[in-house]
Structure formats: C-alpha cells, structure tokens
MARTI-246301 format. One record per residue: residue number from 1; residue in one letter; x, y, z of N, C-alpha, C in turn. Coordinates in nm, 3 decimals, decimal comma. Each point is the difference from the previous one (the first is absolute). Layout:
NUM | a | X | Y | Z | X | Y | Z | X | Y | Z
...
END
This chain:
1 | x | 4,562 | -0,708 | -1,424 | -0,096 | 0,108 | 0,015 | 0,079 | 0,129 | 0,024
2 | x | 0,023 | 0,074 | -0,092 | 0,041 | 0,180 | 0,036 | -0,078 | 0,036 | 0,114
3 | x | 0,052 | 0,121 | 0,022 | -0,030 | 0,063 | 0,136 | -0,121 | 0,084 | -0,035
4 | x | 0,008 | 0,058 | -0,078 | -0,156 | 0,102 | -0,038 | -0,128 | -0,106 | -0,023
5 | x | 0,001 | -0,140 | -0,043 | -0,104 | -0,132 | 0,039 | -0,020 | -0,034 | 0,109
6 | x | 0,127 | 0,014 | 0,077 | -0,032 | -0,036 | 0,191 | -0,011 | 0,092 | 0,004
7 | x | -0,041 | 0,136 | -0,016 | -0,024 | 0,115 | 0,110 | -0,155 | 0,013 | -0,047
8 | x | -0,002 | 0,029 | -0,137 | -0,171 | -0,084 | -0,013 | -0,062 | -0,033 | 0,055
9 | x | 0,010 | -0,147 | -0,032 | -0,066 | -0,112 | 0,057 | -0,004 | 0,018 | 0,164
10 | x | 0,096 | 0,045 | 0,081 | 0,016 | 0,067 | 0,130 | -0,114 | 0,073 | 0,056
11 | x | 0,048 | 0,080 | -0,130 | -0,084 | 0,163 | 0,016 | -0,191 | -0,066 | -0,007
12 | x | -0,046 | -0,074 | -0,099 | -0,166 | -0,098 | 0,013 | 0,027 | -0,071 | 0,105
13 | x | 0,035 | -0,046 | 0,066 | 0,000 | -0,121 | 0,095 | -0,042 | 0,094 | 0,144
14 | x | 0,068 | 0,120 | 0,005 | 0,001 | 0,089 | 0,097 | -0,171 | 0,025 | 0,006
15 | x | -0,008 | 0,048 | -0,133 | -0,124 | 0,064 | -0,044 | -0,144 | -0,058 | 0,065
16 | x | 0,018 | -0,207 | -0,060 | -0,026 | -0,096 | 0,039 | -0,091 | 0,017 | 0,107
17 | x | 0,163 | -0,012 | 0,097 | -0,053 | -0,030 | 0,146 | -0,065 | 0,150 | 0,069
18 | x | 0,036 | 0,122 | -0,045 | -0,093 | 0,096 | 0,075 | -0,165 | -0,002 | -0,060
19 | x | -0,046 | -0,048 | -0,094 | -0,103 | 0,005 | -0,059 | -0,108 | -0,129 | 0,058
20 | x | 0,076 | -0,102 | 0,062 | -0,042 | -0,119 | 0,095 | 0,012 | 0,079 | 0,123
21 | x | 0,072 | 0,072 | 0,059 | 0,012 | 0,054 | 0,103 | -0,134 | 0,042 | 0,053
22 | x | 0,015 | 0,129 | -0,128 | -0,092 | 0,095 | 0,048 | -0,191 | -0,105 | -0,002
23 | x | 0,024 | -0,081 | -0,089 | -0,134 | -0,079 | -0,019 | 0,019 | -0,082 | 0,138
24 | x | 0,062 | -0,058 | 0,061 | -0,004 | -0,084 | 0,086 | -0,104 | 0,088 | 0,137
25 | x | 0,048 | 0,188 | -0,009 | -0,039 | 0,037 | 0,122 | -0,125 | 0,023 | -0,094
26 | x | -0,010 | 0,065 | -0,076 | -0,125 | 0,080 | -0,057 | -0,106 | -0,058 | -0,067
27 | x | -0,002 | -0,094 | -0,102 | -0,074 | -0,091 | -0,096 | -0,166 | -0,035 | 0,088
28 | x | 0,062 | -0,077 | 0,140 | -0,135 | -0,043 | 0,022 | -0,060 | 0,153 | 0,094
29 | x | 0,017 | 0,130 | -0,036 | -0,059 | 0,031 | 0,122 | -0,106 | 0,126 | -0,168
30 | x | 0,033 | -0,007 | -0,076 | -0,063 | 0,097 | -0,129 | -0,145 | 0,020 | 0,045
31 | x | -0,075 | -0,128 | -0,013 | -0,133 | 0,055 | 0,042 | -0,027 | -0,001 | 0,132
32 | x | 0,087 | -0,102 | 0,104 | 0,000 | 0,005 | 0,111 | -0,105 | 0,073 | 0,105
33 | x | 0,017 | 0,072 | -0,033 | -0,073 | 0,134 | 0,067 | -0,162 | 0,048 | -0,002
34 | x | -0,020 | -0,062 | -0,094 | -0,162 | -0,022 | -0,108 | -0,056 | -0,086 | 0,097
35 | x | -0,129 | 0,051 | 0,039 | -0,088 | -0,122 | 0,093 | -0,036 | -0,072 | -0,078
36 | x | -0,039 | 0,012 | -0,139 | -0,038 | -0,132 | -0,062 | 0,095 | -0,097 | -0,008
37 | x | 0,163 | -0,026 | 0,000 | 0,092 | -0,110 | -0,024 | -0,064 | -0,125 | -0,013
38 | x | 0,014 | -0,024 | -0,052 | -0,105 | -0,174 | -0,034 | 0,136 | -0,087 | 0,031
39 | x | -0,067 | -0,113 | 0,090 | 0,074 | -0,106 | 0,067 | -0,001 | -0,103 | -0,101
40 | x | 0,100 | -0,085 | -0,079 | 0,015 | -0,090 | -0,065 | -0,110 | -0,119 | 0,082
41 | x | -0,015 | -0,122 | -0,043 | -0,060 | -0,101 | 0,055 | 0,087 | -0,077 | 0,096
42 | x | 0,136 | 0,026 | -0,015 | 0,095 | -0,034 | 0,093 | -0,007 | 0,054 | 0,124
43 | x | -0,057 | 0,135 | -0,002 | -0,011 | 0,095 | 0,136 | 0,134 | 0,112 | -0,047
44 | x | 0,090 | -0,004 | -0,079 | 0,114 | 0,113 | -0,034 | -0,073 | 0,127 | -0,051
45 | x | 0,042 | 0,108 | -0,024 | -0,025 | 0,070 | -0,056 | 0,023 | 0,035 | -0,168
46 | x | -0,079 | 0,016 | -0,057 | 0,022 | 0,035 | -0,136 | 0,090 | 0,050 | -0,074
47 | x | 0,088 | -0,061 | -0,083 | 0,138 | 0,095 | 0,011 | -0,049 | 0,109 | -0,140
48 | x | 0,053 | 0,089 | -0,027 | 0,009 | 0,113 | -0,043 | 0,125 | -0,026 | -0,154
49 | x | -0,048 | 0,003 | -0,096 | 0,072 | -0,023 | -0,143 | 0,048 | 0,098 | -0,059
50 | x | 0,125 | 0,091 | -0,028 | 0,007 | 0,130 | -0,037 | 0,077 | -0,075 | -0,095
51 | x | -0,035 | 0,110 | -0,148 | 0,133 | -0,001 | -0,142 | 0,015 | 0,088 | -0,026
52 | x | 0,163 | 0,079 | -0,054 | -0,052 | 0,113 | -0,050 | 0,152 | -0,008 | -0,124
53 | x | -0,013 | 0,118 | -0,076 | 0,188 | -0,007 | -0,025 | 0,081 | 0,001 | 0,034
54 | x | -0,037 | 0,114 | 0,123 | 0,181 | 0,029 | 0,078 | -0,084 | 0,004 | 0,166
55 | x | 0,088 | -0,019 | 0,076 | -0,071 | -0,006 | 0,153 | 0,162 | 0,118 | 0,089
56 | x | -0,048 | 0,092 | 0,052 | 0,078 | 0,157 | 0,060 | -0,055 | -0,087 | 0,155
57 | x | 0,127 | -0,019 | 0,094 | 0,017 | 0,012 | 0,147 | 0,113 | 0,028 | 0,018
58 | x | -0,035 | 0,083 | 0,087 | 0,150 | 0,089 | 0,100 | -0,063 | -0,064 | 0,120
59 | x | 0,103 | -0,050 | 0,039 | -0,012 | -0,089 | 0,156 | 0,015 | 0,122 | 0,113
60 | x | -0,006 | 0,086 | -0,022 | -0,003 | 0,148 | 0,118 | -0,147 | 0,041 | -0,001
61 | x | -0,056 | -0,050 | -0,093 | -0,156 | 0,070 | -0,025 | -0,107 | -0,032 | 0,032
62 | x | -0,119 | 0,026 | 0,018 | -0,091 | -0,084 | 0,041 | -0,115 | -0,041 | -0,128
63 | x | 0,085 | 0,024 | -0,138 | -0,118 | -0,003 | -0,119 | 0,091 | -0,118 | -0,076
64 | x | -0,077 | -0,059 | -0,104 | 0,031 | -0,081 | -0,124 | -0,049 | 0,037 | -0,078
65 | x | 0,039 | 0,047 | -0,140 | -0,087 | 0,038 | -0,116 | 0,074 | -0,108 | -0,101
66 | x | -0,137 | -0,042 | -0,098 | -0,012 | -0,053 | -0,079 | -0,005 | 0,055 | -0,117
67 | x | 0,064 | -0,007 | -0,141 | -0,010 | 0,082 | -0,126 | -0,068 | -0,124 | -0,119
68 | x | -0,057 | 0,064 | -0,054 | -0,035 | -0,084 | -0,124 | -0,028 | -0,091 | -0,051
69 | x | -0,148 | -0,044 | -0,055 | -0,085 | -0,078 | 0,000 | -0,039 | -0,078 | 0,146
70 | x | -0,005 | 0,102 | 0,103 | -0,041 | -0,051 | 0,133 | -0,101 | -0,110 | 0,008
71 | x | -0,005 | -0,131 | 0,070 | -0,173 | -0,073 | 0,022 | 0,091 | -0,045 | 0,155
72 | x | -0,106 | 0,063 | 0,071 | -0,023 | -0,073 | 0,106 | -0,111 | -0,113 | 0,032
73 | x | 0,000 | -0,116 | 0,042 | -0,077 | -0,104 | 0,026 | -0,047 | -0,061 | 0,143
74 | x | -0,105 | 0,057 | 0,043 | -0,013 | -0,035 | 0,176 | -0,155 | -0,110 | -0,066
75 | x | 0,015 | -0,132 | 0,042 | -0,182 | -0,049 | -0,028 | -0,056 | 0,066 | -0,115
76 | x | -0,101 | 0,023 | 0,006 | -0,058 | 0,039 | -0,138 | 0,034 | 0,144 | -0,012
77 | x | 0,069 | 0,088 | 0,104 | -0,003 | 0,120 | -0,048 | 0,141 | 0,024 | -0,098
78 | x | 0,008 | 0,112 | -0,094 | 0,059 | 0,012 | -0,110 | 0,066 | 0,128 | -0,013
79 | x | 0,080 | 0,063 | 0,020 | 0,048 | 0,136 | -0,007 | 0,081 | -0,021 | -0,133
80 | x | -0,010 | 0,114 | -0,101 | 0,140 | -0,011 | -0,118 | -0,035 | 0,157 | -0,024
81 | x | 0,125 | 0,070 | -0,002 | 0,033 | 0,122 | -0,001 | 0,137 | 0,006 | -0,046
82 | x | 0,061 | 0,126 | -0,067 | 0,124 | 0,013 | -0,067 | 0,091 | -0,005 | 0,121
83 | x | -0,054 | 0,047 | 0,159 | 0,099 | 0,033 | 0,084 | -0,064 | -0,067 | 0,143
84 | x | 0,106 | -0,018 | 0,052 | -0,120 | 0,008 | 0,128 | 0,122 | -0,029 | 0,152
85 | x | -0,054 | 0,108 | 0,084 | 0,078 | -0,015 | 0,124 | -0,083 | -0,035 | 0,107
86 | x | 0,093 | -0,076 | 0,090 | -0,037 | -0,038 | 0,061 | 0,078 | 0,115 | 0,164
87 | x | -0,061 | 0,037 | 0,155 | 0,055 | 0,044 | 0,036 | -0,026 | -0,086 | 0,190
88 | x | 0,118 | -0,002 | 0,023 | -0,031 | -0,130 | 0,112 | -0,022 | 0,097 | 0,141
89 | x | -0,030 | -0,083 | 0,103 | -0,049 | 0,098 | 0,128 | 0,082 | -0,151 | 0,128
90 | x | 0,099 | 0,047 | 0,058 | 0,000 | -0,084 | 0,132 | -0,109 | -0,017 | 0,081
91 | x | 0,012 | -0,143 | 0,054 | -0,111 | 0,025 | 0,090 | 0,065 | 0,017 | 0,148
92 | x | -0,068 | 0,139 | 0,024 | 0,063 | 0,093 | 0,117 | -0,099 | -0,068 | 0,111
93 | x | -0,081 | -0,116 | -0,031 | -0,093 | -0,058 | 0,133 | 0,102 | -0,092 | 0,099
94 | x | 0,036 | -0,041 | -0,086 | 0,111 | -0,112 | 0,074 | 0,140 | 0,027 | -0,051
95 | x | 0,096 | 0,113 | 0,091 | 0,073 | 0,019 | -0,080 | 0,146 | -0,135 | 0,012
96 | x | -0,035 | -0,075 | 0,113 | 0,068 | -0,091 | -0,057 | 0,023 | -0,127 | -0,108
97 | x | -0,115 | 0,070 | -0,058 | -0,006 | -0,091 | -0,149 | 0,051 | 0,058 | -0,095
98 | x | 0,023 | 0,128 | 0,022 | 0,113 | 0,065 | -0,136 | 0,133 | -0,043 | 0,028
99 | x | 0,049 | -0,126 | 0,127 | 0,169 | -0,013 | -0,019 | 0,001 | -0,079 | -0,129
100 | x | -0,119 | -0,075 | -0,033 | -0,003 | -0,048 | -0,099 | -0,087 | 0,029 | -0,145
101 | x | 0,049 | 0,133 | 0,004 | -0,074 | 0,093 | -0,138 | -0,121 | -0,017 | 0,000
102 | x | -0,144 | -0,014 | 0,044 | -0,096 | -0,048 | 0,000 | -0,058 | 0,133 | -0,041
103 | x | -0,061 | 0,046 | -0,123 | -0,064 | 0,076 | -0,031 | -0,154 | -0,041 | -0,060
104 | x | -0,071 | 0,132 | -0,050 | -0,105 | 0,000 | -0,088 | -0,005 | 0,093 | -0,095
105 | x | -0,126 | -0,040 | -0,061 | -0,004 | 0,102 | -0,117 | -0,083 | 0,127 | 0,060
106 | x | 0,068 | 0,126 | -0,016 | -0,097 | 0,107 | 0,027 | -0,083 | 0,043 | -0,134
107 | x | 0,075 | -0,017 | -0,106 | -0,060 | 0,107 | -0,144 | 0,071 | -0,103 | -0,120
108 | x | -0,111 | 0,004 | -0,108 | 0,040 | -0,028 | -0,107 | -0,059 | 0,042 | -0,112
109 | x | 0,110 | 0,077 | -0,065 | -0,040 | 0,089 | -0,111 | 0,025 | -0,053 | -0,171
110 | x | -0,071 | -0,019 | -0,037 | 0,009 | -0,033 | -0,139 | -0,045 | 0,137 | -0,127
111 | x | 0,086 | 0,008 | -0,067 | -0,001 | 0,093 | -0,095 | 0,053 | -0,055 | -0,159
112 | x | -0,122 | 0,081 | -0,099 | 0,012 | -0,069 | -0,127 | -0,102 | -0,072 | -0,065
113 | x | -0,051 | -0,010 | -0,054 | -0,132 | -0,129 | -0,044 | 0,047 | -0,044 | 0,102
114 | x | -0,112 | 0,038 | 0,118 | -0,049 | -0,127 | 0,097 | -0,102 | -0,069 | 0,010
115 | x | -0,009 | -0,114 | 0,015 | -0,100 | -0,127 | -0,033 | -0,013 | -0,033 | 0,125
116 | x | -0,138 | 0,002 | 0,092 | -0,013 | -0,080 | 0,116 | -0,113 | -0,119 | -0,032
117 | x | 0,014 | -0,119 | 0,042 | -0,083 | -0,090 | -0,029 | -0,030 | -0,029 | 0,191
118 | x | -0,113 | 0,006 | 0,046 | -0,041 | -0,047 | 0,149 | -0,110 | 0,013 | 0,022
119 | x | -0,074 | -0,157 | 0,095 | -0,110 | -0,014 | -0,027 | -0,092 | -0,005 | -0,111
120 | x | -0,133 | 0,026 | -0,070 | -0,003 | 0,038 | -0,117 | -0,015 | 0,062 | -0,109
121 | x | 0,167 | 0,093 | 0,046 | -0,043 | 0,133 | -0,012 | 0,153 | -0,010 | -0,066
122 | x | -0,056 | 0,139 | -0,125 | 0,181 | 0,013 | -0,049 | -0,002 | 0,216 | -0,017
123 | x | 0,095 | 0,008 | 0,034 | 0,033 | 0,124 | 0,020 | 0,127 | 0,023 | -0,092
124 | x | -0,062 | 0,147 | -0,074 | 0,131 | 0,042 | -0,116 | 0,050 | 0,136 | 0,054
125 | x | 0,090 | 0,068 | -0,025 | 0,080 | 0,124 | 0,085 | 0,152 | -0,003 | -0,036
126 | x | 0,040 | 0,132 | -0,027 | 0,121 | 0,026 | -0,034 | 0,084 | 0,028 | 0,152
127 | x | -0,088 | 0,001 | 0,106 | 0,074 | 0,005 | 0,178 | -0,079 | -0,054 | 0,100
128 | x | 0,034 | -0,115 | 0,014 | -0,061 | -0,026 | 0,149 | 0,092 | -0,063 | 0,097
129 | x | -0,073 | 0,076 | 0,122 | 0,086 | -0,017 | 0,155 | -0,085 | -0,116 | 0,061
130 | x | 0,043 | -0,049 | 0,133 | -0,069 | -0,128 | 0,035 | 0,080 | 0,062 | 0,190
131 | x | -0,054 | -0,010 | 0,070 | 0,029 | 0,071 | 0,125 | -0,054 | -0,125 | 0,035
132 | x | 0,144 | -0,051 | 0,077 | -0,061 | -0,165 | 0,051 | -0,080 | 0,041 | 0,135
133 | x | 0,004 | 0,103 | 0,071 | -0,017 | 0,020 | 0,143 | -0,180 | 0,036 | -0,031
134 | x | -0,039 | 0,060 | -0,033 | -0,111 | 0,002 | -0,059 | -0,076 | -0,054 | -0,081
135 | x | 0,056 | -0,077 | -0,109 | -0,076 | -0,085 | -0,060 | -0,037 | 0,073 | -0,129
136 | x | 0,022 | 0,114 | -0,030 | -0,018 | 0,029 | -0,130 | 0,064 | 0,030 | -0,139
137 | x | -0,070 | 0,012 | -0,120 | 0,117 | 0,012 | -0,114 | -0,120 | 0,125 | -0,029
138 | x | 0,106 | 0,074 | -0,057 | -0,028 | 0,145 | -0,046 | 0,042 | -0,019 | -0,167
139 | x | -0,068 | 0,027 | -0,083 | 0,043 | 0,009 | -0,119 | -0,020 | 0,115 | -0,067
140 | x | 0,083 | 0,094 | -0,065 | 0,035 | 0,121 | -0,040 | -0,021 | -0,021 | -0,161
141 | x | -0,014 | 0,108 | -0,094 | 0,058 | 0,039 | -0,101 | -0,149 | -0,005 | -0,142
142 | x | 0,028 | 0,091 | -0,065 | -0,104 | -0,039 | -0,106 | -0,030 | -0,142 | -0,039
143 | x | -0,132 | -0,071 | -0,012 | -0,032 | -0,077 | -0,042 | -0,031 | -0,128 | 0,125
144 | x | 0,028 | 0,034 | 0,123 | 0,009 | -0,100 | 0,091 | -0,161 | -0,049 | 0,028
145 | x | 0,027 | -0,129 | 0,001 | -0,166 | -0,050 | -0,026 | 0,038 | -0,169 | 0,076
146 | x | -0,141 | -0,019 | 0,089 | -0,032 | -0,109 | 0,034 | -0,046 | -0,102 | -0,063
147 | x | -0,034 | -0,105 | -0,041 | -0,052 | -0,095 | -0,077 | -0,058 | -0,099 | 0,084
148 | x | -0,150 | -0,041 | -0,026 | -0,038 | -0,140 | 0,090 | -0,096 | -0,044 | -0,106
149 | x | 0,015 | -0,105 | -0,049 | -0,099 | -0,064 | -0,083 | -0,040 | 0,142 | -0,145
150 | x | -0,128 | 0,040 | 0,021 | -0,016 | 0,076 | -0,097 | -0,035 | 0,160 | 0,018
151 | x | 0,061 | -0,007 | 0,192 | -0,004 | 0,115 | 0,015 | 0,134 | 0,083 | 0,033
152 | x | 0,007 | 0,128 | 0,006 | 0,106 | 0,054 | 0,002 | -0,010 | 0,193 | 0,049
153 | x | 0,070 | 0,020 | 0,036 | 0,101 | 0,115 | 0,101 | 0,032 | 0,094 | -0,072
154 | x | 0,020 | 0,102 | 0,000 | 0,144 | 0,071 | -0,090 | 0,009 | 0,108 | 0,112
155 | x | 0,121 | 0,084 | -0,019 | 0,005 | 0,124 | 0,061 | 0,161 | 0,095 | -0,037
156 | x | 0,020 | 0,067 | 0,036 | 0,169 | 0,040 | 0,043 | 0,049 | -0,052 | 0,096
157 | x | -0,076 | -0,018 | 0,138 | 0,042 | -0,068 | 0,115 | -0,118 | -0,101 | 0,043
158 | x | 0,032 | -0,122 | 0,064 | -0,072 | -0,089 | 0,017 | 0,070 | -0,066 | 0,156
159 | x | -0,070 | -0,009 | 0,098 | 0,057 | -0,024 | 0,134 | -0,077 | -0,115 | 0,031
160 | x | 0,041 | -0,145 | -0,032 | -0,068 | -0,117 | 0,039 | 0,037 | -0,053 | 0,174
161 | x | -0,093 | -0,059 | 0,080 | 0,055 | -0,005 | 0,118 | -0,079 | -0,153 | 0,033
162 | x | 0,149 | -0,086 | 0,000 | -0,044 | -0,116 | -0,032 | -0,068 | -0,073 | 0,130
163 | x | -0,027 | 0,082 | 0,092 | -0,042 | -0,098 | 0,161 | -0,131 | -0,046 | -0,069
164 | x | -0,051 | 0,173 | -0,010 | -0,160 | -0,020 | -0,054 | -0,044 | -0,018 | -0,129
165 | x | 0,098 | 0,057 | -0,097 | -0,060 | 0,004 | -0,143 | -0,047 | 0,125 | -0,037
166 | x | 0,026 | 0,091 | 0,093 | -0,038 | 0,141 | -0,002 | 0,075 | 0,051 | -0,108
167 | x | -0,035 | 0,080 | -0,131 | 0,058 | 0,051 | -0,143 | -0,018 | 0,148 | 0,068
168 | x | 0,077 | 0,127 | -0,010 | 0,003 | 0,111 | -0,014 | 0,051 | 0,066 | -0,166
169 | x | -0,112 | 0,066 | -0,059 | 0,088 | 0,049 | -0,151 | 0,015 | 0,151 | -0,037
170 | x | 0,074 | 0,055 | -0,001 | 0,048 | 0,083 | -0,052 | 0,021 | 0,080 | -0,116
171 | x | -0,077 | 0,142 | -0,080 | 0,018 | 0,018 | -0,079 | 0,113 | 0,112 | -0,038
172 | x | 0,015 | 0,048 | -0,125 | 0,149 | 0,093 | 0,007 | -0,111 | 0,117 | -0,113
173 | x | 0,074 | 0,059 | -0,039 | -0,066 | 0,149 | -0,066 | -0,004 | -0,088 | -0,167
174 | x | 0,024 | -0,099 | -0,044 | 0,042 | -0,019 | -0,109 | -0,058 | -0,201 | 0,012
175 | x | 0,006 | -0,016 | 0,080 | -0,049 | -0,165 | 0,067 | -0,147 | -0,021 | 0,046
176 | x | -0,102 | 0,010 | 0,000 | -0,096 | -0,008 | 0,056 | -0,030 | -0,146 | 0,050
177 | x | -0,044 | -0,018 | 0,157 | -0,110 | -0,143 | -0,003 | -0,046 | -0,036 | -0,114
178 | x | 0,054 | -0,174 | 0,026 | -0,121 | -0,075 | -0,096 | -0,042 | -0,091 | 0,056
179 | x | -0,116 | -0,043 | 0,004 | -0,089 | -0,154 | 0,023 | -0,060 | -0,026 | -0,110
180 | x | 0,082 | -0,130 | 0,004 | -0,096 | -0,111 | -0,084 | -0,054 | -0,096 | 0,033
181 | x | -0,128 | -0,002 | 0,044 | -0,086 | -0,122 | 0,040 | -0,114 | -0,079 | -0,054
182 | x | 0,006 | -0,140 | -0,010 | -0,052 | -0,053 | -0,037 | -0,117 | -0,046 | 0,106
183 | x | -0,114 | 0,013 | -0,063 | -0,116 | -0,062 | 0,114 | -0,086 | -0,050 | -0,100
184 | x | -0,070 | -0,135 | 0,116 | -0,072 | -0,047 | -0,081 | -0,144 | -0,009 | -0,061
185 | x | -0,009 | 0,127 | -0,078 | -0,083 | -0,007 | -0,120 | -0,096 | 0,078 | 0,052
186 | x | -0,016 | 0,074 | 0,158 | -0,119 | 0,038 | 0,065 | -0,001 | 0,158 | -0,067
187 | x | 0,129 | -0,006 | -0,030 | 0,078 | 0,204 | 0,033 | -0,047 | 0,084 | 0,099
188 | x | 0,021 | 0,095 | 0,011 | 0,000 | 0,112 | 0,138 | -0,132 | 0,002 | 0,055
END
C-alpha cells in the first residue's frame, strides 16, 4: 500500500469516526424536543432517519447542516428539502448533563423544495423554520400552501402552531390568501 492510499483511507476512517461521534451525541435528540416524540412499543424513543449528499459539522458549533436531496424520517413525519440545518441548544437546566454533551434541538431550518408530510397534512415551501421551544413551523416564500385531504392553505407566510392546530396566513403585495374548501354539498 503507498502512502497517499494510507493517508486516504486514514484521512475516511477519521472522517468515519467523527460522523458516529457527532451522531452518537446528537442523532437521538433531532426531534427530541417536540412534545409529540412518539414512544416505540418498546417504551424507547423514536429514532430520527436523516439522508442527504454531503453532511457539514464543525465540532466547535452548535449546528449540522445537511446538503442535497435532504429526507428526514421521524414516525410518519417526512421532511425533504435541498438543505436543511439543524441548530442544537444545551440543556442549561441541568448543567451537569452537558459534561456529557447532552443537548437539544432549538431550530430547524429547511430550505429548497420543502416537503413536510405530518399528521394529515402535507405542507409545500421554499423556507421553513421549526422552533422546537415553541412548537411551531413557519413557512415562507411564494407558493407556500397547506394540504389536508381536499382542502388547502396558500399564502407568502403561513405560521402553523402545532400544540393547537392554530394556522396563521399571510399575504405579500403579489401573494394573496387562498382557501380551498371543500364542504359537504350544503354551501355557505
């Protein structure tokens, strides 16, 4: 084996183990933070499925971003976006649980054809934020629209707030509200 094959192969192996690293502290805590977490039948928590092309951590930082053809997989919910970061928060309650990196998710931003599939409901948007501390996803950008069965949302901005189900929508000078509702057969 030449030396530029062992420094390689070195150089992935390194790669390897920081990418287990960083998953070992971070992986199970993604939705963590979400009061819905659905408990396996085992009693564990649901683990959290991310793919993307390339995966960006700087171990000084408190973010992970994901590039290209993003799908995240928590239970039935579905995120796929071109990008998507993730940005972590210590938990400053017990701070002796950070000797052992113990974080959460504060924010997660997906940008790009974003696809949310949750509950039964699918949401389209070129930006949405997800503020774990609050519970909501904000979705930005022309064309952003809710979907449930055969009804549907649109706006420039759309502020879903998942405790209650509370929709806020937003129009822009060029975007107007839309509702589309289906009822049955009585009309207004």
């Amino acid at each position: 084996m030449t030396t530029y094959h062992y420094k390689k192969k070195y150089h992935f192996h390194l790669l390897f183990v920081a990418v287990l690293l960083f998953f070992s502290f971070h992986s199970g805590y993604i939705f963590a933070a979400d009061k819905t977490t659905k408990l396996q039948k085992g009693g564990g928590v649901e683990k959290t499925h991310i793919t993307a092309d390339t995966l960006i951590v700087d171990g000084n930082s408190d973010r992970a971003e994901f590039i290209g053809n993003v799908k995240v997989v928590q239970g039935t919910t579905v995120i796929t976006s071109d990008r998507l970061k993730i940005f972590y928060q210590k938990d400053i309650a017990k701070p002796e649980d950070n000797v052992k990196g113990k974080e959460s998710i504060k924010e997660i931003i997906a940008t790009g054809n974003v696809n949310i599939l949750f509950d039964d409901k699918i949401a389209k948007t070129q930006h949405a934020v997800y503020t774990a501390k609050t519970r909501i996803f904000t979705l930005t950008g022309p064309g952003s629209k809710i979907t449930s069965k055969n009804n549907s949302i649109s706006g420039s901005k759309i502020t879903f707030f998942r405790d209650d189900g509370h929709v806020k929508i937003e129009s822009s000078r060029s975007n107007r509200v839309e509702a589309i509702i289906e009822s049955d057969g009585k009309g207004i």
